[in-house]
C-alpha positions in Angstrom: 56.2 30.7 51.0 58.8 28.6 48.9 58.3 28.3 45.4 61.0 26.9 42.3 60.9 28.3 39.2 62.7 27.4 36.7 64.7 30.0 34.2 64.7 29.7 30.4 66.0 28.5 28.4 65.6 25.1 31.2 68.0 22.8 32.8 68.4 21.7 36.0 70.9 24.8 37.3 68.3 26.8 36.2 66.0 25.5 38.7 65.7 28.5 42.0 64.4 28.7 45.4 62.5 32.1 46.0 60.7 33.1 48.9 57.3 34.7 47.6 53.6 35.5 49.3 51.1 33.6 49.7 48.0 33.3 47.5 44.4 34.2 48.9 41.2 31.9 47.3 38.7 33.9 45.6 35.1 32.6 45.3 35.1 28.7 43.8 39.2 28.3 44.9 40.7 26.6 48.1 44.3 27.3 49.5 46.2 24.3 49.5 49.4 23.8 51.6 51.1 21.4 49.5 53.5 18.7 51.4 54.7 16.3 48.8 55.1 16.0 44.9 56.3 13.5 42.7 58.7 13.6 39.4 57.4 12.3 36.2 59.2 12.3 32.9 56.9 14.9 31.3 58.5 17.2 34.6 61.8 15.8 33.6 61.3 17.1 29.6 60.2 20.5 30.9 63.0 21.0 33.7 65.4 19.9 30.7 64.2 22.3 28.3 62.7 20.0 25.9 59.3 20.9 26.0 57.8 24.6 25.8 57.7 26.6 28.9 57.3 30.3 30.1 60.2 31.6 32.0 59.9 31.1 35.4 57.4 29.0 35.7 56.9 26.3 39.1 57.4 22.8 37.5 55.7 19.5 38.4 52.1 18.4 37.8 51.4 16.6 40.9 50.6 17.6 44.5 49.4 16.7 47.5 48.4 18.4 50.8 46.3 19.9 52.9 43.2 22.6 52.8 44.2 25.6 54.8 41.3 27.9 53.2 38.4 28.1 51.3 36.7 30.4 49.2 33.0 31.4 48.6 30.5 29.3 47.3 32.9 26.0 47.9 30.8 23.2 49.5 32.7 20.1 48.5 35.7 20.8 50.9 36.4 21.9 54.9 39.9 22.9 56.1 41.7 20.4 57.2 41.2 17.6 54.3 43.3 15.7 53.0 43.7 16.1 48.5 45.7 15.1 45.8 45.6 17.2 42.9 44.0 16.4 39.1 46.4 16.2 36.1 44.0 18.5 34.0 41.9 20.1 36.1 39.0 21.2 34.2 38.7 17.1 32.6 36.1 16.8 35.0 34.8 13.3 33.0 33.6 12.0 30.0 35.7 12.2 26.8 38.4 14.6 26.8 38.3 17.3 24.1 40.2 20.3 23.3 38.6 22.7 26.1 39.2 19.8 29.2 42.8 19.7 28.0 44.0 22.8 27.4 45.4 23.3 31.2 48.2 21.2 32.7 49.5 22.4 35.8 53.7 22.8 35.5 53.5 22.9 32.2 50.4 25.7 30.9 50.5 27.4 34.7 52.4 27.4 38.0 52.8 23.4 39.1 53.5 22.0 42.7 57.0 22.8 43.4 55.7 24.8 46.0 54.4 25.4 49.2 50.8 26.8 48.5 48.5 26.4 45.7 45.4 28.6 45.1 43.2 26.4 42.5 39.1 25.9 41.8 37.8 23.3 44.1 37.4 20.9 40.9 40.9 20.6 40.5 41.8 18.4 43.8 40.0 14.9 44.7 40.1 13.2 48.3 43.3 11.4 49.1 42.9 7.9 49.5 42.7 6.6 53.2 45.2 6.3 55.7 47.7 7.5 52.8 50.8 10.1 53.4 50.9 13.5 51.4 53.9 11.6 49.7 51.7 8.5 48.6 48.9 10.3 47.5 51.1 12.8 45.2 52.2 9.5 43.5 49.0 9.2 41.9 47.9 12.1 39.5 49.8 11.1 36.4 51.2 7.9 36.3 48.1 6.3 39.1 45.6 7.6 36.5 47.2 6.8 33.5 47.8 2.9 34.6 44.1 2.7 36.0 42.8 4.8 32.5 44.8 2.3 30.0 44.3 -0.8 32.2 40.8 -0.4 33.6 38.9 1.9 31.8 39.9 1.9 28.0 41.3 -1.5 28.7 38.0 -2.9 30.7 40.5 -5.6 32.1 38.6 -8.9 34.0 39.5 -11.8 36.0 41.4 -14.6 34.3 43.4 -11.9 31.5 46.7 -11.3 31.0 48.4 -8.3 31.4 52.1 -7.3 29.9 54.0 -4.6 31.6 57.4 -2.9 30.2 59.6 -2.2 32.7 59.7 -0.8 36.4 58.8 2.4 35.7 55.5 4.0 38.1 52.8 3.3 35.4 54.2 -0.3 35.1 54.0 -0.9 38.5 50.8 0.4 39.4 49.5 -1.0 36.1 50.5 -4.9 38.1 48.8 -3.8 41.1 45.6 -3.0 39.6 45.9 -5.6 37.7 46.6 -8.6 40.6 43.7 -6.6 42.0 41.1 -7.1 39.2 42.0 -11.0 39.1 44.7 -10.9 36.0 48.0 -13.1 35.7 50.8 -10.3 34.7 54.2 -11.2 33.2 56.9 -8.4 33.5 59.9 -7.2 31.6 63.1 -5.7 33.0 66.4 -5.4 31.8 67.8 -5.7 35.6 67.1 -9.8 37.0 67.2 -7.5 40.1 64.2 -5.6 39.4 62.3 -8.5 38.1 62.7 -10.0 41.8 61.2 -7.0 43.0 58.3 -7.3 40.7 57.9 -10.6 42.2 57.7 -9.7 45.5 54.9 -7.2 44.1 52.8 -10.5 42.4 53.7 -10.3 39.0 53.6 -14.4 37.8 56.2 -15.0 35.1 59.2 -12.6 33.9 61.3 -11.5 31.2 64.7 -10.3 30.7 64.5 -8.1 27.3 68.1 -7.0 27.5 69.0 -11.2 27.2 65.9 -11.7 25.5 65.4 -9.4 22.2 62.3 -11.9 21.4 60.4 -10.7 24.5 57.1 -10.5 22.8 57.5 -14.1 21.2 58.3 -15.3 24.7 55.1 -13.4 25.9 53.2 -15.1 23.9 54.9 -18.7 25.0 54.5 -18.3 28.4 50.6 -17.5 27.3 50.6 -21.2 26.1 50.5 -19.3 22.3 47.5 -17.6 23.0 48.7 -13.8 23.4 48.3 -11.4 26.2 44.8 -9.8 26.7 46.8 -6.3 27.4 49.9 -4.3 27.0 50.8 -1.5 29.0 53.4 0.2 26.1 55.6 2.6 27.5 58.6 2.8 25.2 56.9 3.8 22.1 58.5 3.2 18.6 61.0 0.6 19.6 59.0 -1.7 21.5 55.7 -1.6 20.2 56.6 -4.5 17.2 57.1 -6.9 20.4 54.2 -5.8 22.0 51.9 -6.4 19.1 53.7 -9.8 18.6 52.7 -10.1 22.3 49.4 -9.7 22.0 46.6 -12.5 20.9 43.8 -11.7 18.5 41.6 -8.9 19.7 43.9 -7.9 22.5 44.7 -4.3 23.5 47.6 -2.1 23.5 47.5 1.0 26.0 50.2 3.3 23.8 51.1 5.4 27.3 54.9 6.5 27.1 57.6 7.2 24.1 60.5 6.7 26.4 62.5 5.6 22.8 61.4 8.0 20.8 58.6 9.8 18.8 58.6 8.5 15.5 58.9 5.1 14.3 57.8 2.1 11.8 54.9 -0.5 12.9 53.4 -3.3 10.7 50.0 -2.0 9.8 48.5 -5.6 9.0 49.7 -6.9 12.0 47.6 -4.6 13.6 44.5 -4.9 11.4 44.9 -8.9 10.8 45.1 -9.9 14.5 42.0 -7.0 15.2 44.9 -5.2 17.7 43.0 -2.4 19.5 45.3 0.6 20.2 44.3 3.0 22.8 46.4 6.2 22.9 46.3 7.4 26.9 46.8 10.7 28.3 46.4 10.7 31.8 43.0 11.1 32.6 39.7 13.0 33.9 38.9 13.8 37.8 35.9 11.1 37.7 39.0 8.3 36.7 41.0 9.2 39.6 38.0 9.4 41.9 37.2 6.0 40.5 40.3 4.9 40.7 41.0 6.0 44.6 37.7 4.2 45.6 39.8 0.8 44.3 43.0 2.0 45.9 40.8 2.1 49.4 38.3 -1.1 48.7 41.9 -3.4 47.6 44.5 -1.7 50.5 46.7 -0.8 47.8 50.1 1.3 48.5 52.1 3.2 46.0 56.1 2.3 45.7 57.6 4.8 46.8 61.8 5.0 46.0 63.0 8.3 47.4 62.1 11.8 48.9 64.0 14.8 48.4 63.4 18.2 50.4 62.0 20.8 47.6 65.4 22.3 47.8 67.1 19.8 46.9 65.0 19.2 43.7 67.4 19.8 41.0 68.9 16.6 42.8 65.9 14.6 42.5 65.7 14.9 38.9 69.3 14.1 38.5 68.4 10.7 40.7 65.5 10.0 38.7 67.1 10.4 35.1 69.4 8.2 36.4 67.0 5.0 36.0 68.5 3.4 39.6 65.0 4.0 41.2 62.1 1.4 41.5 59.2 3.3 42.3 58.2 7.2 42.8 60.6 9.5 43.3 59.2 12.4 45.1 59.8 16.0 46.8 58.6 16.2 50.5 58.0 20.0 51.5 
């Protein structure tokens, strides 16, 4: 089979093709023949070297494919179905705690960039219907994270107000599952391009934060000075200050992403005087995604896809995606 590894000490010329066997499942495990994966930007920090990694291990943390064997005592899966792998596959549900997270595929062990994957049973759930390998590997990480910050810490409802930051893949299926729940959703984009593509994908008003530095001000305008009932926060330490001007009293902030940074200042009473509820979200269990695929089938929703690369060409993909041109997924197609 083809497998990349990626060479320490990381970056993308380091990335190698290699032609290795086959693993066999042993009892509890299914052989997976993997046809699609997606890039997200903890993939991107690992490839880059910015993030702890053995030498040589297979990057990426999403996959989906196809059973091609089974192991004993495996009931919940036949050869032939159709799966999409779990971002921590032994976060079965509940709360997380130390033991549920301690194993992220890409990252802990050998990830998706490659053609077969021998994992416990656990670790996949059923692709959504009528979806290709490449729209279903869109969902593990950025899917789940949306649907966890939005749905399940967030407990969004008909008639809310949701604020998205940017066109990034959490931001845009945070909008869908948010038209889909019943909410209004205003969007931010430093492109007027983009923005017209987040119209065509239902979001109702829309700001410019490159021409606008007051974004969360305007939020909170176009909200008739009420607030937004929910932020999806992406950028981390030099947005959040908007985003909690954003919000209305009691609203909720899903802290997801730190795309501009790891460290910055934030007005503590602004927090605690408005009653702000800040939810840090990482990822989330198998019963979320299962959750969140029975939506995806009941509402008909689609994942945006932007590109696919052949797995060989992977060093490539990354170089596409840290470019920030894309609008949606950018994924490998073995």
């Amino acid at each position: 089979m083809k497998s990349v590894r990626l060479r320490a000490p990381g970056g993308l010329k380091n990335l190698s093709l290699v032609e290795e066997d086959p693993p066999r499942p042993e009892s509890g495990e299914v052989l997976v023949r993997i046809h699609a994966s997606s890039l997200n930007y903890r993939d991107l920090f690992i490839v880059r070297g910015e993030a702890p990694c053995d030498d040589g291990r297979v990057p990426l943390s999403d996959g989906a494919g196809e059973v091609v064997a089974i192991g004993d005592d495996v009931d919940e899966w036949k050869v032939g179905d159709a799966v999409v792998s779990t971002f921590y596959p032994y976060w079965q549900g509940g709360a997380m705690t130390p033991a549920t997270r301690r194993d992220i595929p890409g990252e802990s062990f050998d990830g998706f960039a490659r053609e077969y994957v021998c994992m416990p049973a656990s670790a996949f759930t059923k692709a959504p219907e009528g979806y290709t390998h490449v729209e279903a590997a869109t969902l593990t990480c950025t899917g789940v994270t949306a649907w966890r910050g939005l749905v399940v810490s967030g407990q969004v409802k008909p008639g809310d107000t949701v604020l998205i930051l940017g066109t990034g893949s959490v931001s845009l299926f945070a909008l869908q599952f948010a038209k889909a729940a019943g909410a209004q959703v205003i969007a931010t984009s430093s492109s007027d391009e983009k923005l017209e593509k987040l119209k065509l994908l239902g979001a109702d008003a829309f700001i410019n934060y490159k021409t606008d530095p007051d974004w969360g001000g305007t939020a909170r305008v176009l909200t008739d000075g009420r607030g937004v009932d929910h932020v999806i926060e992406v950028g981390g330490p030099d947005t959040l200050a908007q985003s909690i001007a954003a919000c209305r009293t009691g609203g909720h902030i899903a802290l997801i992403g730190v795309l501009t940074g790891f460290a910055g200042q934030i007005s503590i009473p602004a927090l605690f005087s408005n009653q702000i509820r800040l939810s840090g979200i990482s990822i989330g269990s198998r019963a979320d995604q299962e959750d969140m695929i029975r939506a995806i089938n009941v509402n008909r929703l689609r994942p945006v896809v932007d590109s696919c690369f052949p797995l060989q060409e992977i060093a490539a993909a990354f170089e596409h995606y840290q470019s920030q041109v894309h609008f949606g997924k950018v994924c490998l197609e073995l």
